[in-house]
PDB file of N, CA, C, O and CB in Angstrom:
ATOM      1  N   UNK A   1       0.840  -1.180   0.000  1.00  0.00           N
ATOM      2  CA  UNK A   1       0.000   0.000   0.000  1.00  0.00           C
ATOM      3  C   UNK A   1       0.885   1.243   0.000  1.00  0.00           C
ATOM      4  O   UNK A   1       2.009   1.289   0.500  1.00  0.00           O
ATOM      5  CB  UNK A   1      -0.956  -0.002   1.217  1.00  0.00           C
ATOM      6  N   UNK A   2       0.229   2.291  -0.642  1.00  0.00           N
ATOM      7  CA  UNK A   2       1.174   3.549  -0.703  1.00  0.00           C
ATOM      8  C   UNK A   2       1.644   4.355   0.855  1.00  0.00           C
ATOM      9  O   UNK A   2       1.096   4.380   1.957  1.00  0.00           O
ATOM     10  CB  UNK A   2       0.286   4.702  -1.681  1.00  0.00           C
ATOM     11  N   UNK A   3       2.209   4.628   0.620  1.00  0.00           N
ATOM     12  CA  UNK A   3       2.578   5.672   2.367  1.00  0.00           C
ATOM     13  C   UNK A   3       1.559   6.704   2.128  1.00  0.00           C
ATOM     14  O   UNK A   3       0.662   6.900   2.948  1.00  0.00           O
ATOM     15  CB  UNK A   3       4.536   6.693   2.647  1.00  0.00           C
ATOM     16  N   UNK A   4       1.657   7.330   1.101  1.00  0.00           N
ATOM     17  CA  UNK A   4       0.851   8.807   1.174  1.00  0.00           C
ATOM     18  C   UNK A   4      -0.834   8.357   1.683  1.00  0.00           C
ATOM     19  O   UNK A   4      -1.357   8.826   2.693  1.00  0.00           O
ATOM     20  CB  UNK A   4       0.848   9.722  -0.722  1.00  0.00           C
ATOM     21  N   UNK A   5      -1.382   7.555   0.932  1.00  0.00           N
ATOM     22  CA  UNK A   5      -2.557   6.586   1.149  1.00  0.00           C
ATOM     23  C   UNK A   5      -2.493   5.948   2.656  1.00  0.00           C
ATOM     24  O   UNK A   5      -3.475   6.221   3.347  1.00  0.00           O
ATOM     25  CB  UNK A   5      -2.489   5.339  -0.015  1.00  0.00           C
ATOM     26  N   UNK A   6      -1.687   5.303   3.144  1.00  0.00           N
ATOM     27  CA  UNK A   6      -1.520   4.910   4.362  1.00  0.00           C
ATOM     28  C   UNK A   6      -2.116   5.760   5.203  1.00  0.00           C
ATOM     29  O   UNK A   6      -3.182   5.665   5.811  1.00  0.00           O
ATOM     30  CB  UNK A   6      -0.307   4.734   4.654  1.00  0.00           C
ATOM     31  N   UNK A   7      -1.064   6.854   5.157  1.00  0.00           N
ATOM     32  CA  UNK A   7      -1.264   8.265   6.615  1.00  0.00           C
ATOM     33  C   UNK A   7      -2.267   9.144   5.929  1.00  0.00           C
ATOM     34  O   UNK A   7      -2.522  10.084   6.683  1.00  0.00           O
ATOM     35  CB  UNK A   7       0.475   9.524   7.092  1.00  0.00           C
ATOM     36  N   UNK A   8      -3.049   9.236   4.625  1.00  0.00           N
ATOM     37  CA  UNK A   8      -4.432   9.577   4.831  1.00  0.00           C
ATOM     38  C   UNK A   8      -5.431   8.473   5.874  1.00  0.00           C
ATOM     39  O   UNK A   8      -6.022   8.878   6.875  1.00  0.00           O
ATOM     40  CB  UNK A   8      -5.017   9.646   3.294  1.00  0.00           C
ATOM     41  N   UNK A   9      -5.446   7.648   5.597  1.00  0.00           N
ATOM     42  CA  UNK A   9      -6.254   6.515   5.774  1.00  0.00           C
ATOM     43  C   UNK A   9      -6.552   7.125   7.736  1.00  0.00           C
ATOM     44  O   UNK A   9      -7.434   7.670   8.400  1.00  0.00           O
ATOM     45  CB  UNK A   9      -5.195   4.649   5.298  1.00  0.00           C
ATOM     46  N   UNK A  10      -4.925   6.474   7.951  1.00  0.00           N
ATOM     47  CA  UNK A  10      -4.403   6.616   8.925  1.00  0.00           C
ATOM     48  C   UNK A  10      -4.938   8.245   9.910  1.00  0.00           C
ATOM     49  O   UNK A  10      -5.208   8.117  11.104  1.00  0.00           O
ATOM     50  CB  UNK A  10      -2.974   6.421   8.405  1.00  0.00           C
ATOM     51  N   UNK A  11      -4.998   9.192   9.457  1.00  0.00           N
ATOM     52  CA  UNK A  11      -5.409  10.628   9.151  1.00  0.00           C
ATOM     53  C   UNK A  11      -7.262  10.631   9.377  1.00  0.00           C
ATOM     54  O   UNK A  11      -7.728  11.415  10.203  1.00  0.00           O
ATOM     55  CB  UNK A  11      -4.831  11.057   7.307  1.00  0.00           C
ATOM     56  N   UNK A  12      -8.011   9.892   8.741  1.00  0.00           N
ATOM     57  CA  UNK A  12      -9.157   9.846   8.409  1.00  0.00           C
ATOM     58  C   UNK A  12      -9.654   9.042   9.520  1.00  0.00           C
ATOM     59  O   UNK A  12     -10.759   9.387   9.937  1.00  0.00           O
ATOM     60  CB  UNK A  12      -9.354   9.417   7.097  1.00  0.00           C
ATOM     61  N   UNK A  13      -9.087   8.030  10.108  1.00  0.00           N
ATOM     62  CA  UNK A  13      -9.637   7.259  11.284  1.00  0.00           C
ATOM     63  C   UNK A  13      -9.589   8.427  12.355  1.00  0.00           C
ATOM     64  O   UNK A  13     -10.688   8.802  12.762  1.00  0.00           O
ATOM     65  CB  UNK A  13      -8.693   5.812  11.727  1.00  0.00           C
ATOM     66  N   UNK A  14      -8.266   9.163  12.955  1.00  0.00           N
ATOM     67  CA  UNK A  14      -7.793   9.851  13.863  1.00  0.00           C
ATOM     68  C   UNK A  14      -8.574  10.301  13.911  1.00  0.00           C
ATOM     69  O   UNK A  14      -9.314   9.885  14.803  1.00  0.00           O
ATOM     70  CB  UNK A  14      -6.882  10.426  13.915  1.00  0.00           C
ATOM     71  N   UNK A  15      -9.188  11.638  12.960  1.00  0.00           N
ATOM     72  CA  UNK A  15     -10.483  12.316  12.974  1.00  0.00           C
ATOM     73  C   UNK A  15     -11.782  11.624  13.233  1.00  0.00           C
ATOM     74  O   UNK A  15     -12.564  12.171  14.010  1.00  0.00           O
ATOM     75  CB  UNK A  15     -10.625  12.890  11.806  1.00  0.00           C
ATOM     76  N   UNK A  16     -11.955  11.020  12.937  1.00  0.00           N
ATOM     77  CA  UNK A  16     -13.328  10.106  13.410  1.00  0.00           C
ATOM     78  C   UNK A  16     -13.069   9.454  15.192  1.00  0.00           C
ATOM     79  O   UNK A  16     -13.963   9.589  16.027  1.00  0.00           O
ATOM     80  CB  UNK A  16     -13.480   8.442  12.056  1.00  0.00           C
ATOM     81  N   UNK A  17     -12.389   9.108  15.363  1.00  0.00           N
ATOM     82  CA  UNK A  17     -12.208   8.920  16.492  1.00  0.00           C
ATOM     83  C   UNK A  17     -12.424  10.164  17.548  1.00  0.00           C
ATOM     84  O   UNK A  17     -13.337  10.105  18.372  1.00  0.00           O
ATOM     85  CB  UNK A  17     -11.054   8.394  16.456  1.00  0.00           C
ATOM     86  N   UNK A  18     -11.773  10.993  17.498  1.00  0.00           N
ATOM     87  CA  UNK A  18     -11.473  12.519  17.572  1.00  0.00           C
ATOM     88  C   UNK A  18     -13.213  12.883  17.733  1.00  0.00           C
ATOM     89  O   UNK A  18     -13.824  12.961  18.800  1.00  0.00           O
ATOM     90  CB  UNK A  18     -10.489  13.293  15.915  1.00  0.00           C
ATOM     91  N   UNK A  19     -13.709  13.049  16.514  1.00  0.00           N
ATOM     92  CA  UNK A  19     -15.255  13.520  16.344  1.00  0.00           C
ATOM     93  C   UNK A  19     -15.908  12.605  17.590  1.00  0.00           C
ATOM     94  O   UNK A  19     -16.411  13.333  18.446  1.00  0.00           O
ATOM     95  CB  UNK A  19     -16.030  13.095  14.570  1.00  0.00           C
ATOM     96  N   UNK A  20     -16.008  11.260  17.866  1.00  0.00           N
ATOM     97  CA  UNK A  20     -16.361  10.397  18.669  1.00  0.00           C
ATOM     98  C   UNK A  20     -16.267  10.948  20.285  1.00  0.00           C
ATOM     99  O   UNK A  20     -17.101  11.201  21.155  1.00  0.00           O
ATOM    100  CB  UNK A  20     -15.541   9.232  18.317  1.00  0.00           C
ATOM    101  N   UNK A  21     -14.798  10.990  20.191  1.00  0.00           N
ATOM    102  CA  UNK A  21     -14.848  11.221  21.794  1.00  0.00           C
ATOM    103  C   UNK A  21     -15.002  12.560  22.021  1.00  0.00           C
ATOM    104  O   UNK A  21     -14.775  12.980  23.156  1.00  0.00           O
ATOM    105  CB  UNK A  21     -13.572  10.765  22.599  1.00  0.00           C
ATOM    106  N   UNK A  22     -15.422  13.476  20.963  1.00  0.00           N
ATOM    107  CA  UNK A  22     -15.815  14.877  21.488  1.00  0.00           C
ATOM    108  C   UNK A  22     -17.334  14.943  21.558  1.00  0.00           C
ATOM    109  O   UNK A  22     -18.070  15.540  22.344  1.00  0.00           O
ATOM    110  CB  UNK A  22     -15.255  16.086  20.522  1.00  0.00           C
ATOM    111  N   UNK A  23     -17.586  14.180  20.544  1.00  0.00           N
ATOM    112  CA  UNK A  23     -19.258  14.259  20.690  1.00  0.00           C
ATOM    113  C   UNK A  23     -19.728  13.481  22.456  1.00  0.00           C
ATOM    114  O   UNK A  23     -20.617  13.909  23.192  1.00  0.00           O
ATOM    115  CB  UNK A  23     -20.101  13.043  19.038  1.00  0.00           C
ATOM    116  N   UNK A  24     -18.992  12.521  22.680  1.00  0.00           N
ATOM    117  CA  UNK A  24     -19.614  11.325  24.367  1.00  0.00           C
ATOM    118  C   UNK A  24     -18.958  12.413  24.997  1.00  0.00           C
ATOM    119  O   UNK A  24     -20.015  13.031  25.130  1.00  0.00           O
ATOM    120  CB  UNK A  24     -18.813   9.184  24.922  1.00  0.00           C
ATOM    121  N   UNK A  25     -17.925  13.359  25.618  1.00  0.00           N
ATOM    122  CA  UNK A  25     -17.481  14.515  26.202  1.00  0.00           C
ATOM    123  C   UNK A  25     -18.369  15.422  26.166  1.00  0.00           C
ATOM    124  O   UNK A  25     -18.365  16.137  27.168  1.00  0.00           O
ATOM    125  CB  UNK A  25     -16.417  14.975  25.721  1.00  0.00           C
ATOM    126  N   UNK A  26     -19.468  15.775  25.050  1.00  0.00           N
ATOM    127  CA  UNK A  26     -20.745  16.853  24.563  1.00  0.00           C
ATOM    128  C   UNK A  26     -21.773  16.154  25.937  1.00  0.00           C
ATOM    129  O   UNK A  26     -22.084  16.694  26.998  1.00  0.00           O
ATOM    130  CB  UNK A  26     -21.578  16.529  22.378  1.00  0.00           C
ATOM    131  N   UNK A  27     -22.049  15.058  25.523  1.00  0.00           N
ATOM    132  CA  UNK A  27     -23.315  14.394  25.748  1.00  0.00           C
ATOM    133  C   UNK A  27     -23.130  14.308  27.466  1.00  0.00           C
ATOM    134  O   UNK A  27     -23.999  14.584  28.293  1.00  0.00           O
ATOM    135  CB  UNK A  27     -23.480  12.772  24.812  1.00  0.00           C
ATOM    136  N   UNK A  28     -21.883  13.892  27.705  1.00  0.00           N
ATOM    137  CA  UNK A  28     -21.713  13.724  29.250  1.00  0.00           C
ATOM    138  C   UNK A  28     -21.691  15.153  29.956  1.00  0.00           C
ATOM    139  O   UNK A  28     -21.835  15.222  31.177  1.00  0.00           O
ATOM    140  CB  UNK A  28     -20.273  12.906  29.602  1.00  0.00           C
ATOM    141  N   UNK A  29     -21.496  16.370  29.123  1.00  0.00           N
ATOM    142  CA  UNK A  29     -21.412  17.864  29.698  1.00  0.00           C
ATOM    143  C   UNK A  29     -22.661  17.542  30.083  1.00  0.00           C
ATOM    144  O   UNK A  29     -23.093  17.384  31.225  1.00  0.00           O
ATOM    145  CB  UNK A  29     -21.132  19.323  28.744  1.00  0.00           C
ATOM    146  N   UNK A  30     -23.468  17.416  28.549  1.00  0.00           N
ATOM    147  CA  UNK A  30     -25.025  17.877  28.712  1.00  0.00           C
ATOM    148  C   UNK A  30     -26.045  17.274  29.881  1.00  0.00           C
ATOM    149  O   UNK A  30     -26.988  17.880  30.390  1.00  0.00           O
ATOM    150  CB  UNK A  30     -25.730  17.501  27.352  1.00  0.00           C
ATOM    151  N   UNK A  31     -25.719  16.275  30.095  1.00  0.00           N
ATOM    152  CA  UNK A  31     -26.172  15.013  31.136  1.00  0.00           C
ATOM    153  C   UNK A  31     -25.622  15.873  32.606  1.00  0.00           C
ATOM    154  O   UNK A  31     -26.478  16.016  33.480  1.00  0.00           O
ATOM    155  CB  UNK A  31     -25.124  13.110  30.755  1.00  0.00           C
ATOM    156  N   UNK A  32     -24.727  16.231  32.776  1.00  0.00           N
ATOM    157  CA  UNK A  32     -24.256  16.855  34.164  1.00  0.00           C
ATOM    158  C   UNK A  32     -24.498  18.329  34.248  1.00  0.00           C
ATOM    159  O   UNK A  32     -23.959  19.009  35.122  1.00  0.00           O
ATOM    160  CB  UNK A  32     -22.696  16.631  34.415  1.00  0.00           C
ATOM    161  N   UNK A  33     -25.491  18.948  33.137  1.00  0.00           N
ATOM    162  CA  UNK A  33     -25.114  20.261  33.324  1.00  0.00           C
ATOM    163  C   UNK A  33     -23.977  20.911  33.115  1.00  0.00           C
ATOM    164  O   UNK A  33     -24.144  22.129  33.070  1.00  0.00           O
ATOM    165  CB  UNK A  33     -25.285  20.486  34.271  1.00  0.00           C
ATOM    166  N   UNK A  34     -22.695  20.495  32.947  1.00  0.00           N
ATOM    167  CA  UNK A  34     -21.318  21.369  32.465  1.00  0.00           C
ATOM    168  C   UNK A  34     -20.749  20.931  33.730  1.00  0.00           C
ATOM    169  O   UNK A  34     -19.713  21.579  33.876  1.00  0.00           O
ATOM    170  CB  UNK A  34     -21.364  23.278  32.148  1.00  0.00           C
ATOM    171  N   UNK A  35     -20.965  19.950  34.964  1.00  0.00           N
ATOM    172  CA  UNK A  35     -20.247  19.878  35.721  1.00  0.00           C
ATOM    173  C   UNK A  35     -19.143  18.771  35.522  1.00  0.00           C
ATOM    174  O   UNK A  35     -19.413  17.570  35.562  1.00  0.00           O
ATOM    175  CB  UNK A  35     -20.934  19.865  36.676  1.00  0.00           C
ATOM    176  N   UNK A  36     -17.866  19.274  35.303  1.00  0.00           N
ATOM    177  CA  UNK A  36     -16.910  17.970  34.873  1.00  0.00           C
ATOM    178  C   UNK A  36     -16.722  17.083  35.905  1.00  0.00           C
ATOM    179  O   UNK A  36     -16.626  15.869  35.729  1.00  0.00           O
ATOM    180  CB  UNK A  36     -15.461  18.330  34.422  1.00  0.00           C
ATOM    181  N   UNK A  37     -16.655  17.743  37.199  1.00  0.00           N
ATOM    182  CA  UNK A  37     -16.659  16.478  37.949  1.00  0.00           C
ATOM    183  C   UNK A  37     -17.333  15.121  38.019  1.00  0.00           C
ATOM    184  O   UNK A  37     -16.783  14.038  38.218  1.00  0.00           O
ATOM    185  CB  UNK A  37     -16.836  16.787  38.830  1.00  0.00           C
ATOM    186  N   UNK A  38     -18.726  15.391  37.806  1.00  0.00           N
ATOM    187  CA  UNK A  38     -19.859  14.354  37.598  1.00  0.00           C
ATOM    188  C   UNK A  38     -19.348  13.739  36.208  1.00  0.00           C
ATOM    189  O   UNK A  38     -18.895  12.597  36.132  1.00  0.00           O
ATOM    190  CB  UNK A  38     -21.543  15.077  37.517  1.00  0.00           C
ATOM    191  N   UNK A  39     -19.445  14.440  35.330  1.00  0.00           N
ATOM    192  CA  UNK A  39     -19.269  14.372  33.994  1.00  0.00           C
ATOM    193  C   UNK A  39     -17.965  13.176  33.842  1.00  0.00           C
ATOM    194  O   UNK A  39     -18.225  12.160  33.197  1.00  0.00           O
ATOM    195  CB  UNK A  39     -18.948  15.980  33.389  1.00  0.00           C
ATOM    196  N   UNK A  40     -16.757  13.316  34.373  1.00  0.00           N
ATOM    197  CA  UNK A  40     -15.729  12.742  34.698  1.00  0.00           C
ATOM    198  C   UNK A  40     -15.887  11.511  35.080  1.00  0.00           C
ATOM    199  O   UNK A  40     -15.538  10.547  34.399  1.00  0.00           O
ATOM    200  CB  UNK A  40     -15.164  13.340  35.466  1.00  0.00           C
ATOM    201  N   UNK A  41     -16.368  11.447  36.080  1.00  0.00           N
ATOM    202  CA  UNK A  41     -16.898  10.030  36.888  1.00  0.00           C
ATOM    203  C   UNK A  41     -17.945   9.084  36.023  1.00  0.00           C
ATOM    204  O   UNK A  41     -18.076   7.867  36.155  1.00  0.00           O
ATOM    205  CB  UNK A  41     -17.792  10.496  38.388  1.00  0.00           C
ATOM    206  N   UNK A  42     -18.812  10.132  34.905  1.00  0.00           N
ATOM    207  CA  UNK A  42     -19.961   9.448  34.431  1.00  0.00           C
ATOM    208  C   UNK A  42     -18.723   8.476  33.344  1.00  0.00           C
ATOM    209  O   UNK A  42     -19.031   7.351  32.950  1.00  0.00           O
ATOM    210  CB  UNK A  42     -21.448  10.656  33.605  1.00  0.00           C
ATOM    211  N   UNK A  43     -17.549   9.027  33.029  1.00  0.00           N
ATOM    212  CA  UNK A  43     -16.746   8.535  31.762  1.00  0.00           C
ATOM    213  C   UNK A  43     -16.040   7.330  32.204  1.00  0.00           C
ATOM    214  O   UNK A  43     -16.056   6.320  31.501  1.00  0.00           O
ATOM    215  CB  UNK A  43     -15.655   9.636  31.166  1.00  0.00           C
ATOM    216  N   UNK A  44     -15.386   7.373  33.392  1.00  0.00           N
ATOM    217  CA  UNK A  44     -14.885   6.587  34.133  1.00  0.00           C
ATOM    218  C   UNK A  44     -13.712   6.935  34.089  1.00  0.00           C
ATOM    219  O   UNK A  44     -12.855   6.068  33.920  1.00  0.00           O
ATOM    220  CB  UNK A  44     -15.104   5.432  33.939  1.00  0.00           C
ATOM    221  N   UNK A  45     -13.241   8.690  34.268  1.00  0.00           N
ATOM    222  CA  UNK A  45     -12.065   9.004  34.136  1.00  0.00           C
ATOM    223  C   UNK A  45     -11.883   9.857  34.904  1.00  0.00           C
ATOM    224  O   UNK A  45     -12.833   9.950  35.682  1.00  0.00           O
ATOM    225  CB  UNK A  45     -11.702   9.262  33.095  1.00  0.00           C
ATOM    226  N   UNK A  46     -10.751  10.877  35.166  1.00  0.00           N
ATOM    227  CA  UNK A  46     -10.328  11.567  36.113  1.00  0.00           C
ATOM    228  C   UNK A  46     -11.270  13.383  35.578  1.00  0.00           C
ATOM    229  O   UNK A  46     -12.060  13.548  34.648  1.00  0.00           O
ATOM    230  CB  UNK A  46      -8.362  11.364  36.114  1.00  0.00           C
ATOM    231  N   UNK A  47     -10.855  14.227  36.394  1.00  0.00           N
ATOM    232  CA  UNK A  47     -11.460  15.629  35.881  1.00  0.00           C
ATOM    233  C   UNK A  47     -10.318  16.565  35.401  1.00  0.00           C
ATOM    234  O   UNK A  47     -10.638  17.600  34.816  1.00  0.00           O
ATOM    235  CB  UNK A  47     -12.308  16.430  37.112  1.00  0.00           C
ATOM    236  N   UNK A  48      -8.874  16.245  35.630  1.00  0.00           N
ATOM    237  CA  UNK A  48      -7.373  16.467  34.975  1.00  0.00           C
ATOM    238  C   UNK A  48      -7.844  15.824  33.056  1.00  0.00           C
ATOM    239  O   UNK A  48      -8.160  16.456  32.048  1.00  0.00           O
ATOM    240  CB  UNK A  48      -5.770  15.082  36.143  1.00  0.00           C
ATOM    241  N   UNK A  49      -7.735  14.903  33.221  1.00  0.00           N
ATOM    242  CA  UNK A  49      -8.349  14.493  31.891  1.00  0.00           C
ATOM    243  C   UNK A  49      -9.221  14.619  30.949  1.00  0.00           C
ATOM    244  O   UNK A  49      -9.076  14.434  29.741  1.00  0.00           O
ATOM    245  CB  UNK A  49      -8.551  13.852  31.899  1.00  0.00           C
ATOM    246  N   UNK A  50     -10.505  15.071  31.771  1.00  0.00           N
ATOM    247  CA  UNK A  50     -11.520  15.590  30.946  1.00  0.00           C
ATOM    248  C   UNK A  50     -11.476  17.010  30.810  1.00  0.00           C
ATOM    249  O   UNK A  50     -12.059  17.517  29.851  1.00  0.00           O
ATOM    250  CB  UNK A  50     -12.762  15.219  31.403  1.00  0.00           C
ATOM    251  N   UNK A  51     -10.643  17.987  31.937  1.00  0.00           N
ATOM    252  CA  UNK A  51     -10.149  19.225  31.398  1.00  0.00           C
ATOM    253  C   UNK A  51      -9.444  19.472  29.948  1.00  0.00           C
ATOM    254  O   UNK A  51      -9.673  20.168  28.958  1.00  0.00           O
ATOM    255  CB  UNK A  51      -9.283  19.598  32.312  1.00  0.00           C
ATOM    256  N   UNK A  52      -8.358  18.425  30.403  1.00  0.00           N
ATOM    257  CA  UNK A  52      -7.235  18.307  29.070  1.00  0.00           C
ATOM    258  C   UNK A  52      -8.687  18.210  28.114  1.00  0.00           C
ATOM    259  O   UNK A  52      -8.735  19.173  27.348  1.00  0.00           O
ATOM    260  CB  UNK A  52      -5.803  16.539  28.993  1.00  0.00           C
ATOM    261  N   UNK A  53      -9.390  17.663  28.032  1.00  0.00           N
ATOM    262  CA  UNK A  53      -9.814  17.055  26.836  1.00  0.00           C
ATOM    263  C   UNK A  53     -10.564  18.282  26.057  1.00  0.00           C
ATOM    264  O   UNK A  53     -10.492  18.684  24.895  1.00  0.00           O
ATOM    265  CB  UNK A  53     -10.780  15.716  27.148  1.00  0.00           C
ATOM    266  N   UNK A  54     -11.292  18.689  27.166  1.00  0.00           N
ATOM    267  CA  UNK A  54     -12.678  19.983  26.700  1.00  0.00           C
ATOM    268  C   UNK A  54     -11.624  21.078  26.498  1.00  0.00           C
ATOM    269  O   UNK A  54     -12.052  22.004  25.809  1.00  0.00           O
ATOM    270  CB  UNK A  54     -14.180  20.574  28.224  1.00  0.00           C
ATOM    271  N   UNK A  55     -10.390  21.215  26.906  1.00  0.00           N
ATOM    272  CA  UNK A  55      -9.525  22.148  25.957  1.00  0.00           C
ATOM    273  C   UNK A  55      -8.825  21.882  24.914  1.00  0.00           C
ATOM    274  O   UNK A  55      -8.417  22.776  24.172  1.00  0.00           O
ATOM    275  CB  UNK A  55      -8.696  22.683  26.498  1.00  0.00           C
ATOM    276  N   UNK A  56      -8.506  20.158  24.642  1.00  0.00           N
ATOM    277  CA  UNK A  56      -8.104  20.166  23.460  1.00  0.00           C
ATOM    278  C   UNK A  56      -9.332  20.236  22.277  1.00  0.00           C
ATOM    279  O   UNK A  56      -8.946  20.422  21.123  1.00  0.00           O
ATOM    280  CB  UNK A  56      -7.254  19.009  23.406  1.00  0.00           C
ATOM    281  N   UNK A  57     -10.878  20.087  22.534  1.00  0.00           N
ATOM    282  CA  UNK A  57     -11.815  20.061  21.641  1.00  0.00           C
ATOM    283  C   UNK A  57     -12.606  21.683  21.518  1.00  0.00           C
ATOM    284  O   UNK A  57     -13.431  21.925  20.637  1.00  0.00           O
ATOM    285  CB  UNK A  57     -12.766  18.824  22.098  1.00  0.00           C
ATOM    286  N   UNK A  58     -12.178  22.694  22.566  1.00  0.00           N
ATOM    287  CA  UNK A  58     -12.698  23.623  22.747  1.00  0.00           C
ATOM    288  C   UNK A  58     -13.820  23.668  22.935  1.00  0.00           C
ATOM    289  O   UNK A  58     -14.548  24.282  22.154  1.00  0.00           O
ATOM    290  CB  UNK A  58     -12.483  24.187  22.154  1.00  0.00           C
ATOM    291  N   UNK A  59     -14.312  23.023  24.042  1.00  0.00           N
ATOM    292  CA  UNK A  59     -15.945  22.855  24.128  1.00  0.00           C
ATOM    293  C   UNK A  59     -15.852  23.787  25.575  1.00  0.00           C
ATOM    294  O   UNK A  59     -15.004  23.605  26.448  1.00  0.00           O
ATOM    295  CB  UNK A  59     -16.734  20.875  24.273  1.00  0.00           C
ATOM    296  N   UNK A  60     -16.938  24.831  25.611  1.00  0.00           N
ATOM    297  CA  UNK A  60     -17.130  25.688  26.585  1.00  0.00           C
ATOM    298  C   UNK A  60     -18.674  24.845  27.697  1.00  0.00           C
ATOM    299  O   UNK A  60     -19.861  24.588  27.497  1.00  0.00           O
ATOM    300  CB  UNK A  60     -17.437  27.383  25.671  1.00  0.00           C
ATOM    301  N   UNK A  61     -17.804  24.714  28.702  1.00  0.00           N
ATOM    302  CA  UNK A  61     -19.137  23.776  29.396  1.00  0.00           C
ATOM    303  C   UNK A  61     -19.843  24.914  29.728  1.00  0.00           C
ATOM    304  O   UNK A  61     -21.010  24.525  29.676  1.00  0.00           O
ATOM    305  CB  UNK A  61     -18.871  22.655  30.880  1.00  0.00           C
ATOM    306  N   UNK A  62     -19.858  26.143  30.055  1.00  0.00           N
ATOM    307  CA  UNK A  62     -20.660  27.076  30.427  1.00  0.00           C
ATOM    308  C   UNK A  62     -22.169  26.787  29.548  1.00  0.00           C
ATOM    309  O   UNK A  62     -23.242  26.710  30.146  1.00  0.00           O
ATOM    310  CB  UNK A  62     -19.883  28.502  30.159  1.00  0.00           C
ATOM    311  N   UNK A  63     -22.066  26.664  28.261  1.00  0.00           N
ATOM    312  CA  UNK A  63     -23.436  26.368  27.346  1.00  0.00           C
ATOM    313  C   UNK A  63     -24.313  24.780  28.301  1.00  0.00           C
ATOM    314  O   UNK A  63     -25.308  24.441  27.661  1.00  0.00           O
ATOM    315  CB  UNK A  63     -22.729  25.830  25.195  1.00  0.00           C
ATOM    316  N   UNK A  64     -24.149  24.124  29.245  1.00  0.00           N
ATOM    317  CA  UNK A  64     -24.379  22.977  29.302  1.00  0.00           C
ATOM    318  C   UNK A  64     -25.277  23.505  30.981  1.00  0.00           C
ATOM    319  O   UNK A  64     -25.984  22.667  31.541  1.00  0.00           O
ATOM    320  CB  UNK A  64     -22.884  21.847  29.098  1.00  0.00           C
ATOM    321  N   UNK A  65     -25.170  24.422  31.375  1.00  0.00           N
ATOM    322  CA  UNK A  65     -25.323  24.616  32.788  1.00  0.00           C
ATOM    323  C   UNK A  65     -26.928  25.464  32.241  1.00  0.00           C
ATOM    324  O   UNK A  65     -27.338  26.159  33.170  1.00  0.00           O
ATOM    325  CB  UNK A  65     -23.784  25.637  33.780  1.00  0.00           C
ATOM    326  N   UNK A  66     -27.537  25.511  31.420  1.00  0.00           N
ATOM    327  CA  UNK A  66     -28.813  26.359  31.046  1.00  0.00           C
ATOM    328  C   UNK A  66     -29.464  25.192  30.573  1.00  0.00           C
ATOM    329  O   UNK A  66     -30.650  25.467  30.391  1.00  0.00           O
ATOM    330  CB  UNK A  66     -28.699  27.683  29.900  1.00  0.00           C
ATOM    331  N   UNK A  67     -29.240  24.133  30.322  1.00  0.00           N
ATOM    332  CA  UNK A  67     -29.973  22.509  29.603  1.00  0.00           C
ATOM    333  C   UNK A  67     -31.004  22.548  30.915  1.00  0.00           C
ATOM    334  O   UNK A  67     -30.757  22.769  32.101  1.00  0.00           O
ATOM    335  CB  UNK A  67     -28.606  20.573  29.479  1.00  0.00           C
ATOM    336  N   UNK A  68     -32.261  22.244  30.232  1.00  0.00           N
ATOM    337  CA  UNK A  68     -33.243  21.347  31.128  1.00  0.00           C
ATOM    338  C   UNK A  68     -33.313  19.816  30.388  1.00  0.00           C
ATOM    339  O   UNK A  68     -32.831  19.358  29.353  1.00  0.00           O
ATOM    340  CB  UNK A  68     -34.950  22.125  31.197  1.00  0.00           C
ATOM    341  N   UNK A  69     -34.205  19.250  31.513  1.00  0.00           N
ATOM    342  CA  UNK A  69     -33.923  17.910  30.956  1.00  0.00           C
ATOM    343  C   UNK A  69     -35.521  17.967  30.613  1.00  0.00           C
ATOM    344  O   UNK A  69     -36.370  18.756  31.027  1.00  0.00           O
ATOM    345  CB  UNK A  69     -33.185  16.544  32.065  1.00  0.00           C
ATOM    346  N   UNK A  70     -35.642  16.855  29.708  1.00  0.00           N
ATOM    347  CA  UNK A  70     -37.445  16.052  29.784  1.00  0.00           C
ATOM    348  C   UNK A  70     -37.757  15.852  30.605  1.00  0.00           C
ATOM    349  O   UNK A  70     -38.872  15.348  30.736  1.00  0.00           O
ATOM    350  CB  UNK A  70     -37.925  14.854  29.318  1.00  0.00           C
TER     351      UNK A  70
END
């Protein structure tokens, strides 16, 4: 297989993955209200981690703290 083809391929998963765990990071804001702590625990991960994360995806939890539920 080609290299250039490879590290698209390779390239094209990353992003999908990427899209994945930013969208379950969305859904777990929305579920806690924007509170990462809860939010954290709902993932089964630390709140160091899910910081890192909502700054590497730029997701502002402030939008998540105005959600009502059904």
């Amino acid at each position: 297989m080609d290299n250039d083809k490879l590290n698209a391929e390779e390239n094209a998963l990353e992003r999908r993955v990427s899209d994945y765990e930013k969208t379950i990071i969305i859904n777990a804001l929305a579920r806690t209200k924007g509170n990462r702590t809860t939010a954290a625990r709902l993932l089964g991960t630390t709140k160091r981690v899910l910081t890192y994360k909502v700054r590497k995806y730029e997701i502002d939890c402030k939008q998540f703290k105005c959600i009502k539920e059904n």
